[in-house]
N, C-alpha and C positions, 0 to 999 in steps of 0.2 A: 146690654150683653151680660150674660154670666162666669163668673170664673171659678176654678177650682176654688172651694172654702167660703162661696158666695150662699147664702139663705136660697135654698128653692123654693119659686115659686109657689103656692099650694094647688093650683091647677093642675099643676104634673105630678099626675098620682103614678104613673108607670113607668116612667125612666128616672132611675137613681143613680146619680154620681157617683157613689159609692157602688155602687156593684155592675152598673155598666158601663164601664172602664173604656170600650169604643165610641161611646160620647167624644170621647178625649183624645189628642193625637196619640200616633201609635208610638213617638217617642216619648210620652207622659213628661214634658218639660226639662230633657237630658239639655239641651242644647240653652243659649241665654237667648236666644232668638223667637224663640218658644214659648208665648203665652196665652194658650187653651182656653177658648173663648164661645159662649153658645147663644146664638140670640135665642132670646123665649119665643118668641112665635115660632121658629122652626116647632120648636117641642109643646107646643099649643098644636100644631098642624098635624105630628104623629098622634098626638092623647086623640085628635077627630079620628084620624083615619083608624086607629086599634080599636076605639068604640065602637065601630063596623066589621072589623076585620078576626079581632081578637088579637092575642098578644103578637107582637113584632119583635125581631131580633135584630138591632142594630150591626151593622158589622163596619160602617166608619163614619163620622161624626167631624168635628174639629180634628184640622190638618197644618199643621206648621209647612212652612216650605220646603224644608227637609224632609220630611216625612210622606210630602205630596208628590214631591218628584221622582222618590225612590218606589213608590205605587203606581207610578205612573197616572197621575193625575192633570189632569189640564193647567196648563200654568194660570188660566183667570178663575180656576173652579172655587163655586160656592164655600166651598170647604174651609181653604183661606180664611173665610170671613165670619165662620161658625155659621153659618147660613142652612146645611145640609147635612143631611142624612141619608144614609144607604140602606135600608131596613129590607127583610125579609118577612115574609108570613107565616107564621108556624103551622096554622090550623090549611088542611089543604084544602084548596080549590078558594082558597083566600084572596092567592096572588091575584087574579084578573080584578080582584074589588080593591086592592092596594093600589095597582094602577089607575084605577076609576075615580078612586078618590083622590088619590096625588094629582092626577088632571083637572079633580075640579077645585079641590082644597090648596094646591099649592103653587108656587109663583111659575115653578118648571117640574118637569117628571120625566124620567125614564127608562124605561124597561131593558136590563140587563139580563134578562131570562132568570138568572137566581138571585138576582135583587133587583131592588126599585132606587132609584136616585131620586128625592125631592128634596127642594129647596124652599126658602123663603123670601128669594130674589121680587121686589115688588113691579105689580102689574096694575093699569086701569083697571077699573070697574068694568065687568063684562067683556075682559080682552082673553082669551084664552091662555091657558098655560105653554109659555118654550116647551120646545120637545125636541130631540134628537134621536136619530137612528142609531142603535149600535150593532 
């Protein structure tokens, strides 16, 4: 896992700590319960899919419990676990290859019509990606 003040990676050439602030819970560590957390393979699995898609706008990232419930987030979501990301596609007509690729590059994906949810939830070899309807 990564924390705030932790060395990045050098793989991650497009998501910055420093300036993509929704990496990180949306209470930036107000509460003491609150320790902002990112596994790298999530952010190994955006760097694939933006090499395809073009740039991506994260809009939530790592989620403290407070912060998850007040978004109304699932009480077992990936988020919790720095596992997940919520990215959008800038460049249009991107989105349908953002979902294409989170189905095949990530543990689970789901389509929110203005974002995408993928995760880094581990899966067998050759078992397709969790999916949900929303």
């Amino acid at each position: 896992m990564i924390n705030i003040g932790d060395p990045w990676p050098s793989v991650i050439q497009h998501f910055n700590p420093e300036t993509d602030t929704r990496l990180w819970c949306g209470c930036m560590a107000r509460w003491p319960d609150c320790t902002p957390m990112l596994d790298p393979a999530i952010l190994v699995i955006a760097e694939a899919i933006r090499a395809r898609t073009g740039p991506l706008i994260v809009s939530s990232g790592f989620r403290c419990q407070r912060h998850n419930a007040s978004v109304g987030g699932a009480p077992n979501s990936q988020h919790l676990l720095g596992r997940a990301l919520d990215l959008r596609a800038v460049n249009e007509g991107s989105h349908t290859t953002l979902v294409r690729l989170g189905m095949e590059l990530a543990g689970a994906c789901a389509d929110y019509g203005t974002f995408v949810h993928i995760d880094s939830r581990l899966r067998r070899i050759g078992d397709p990606a969790v999916t949900w309807s929303v």
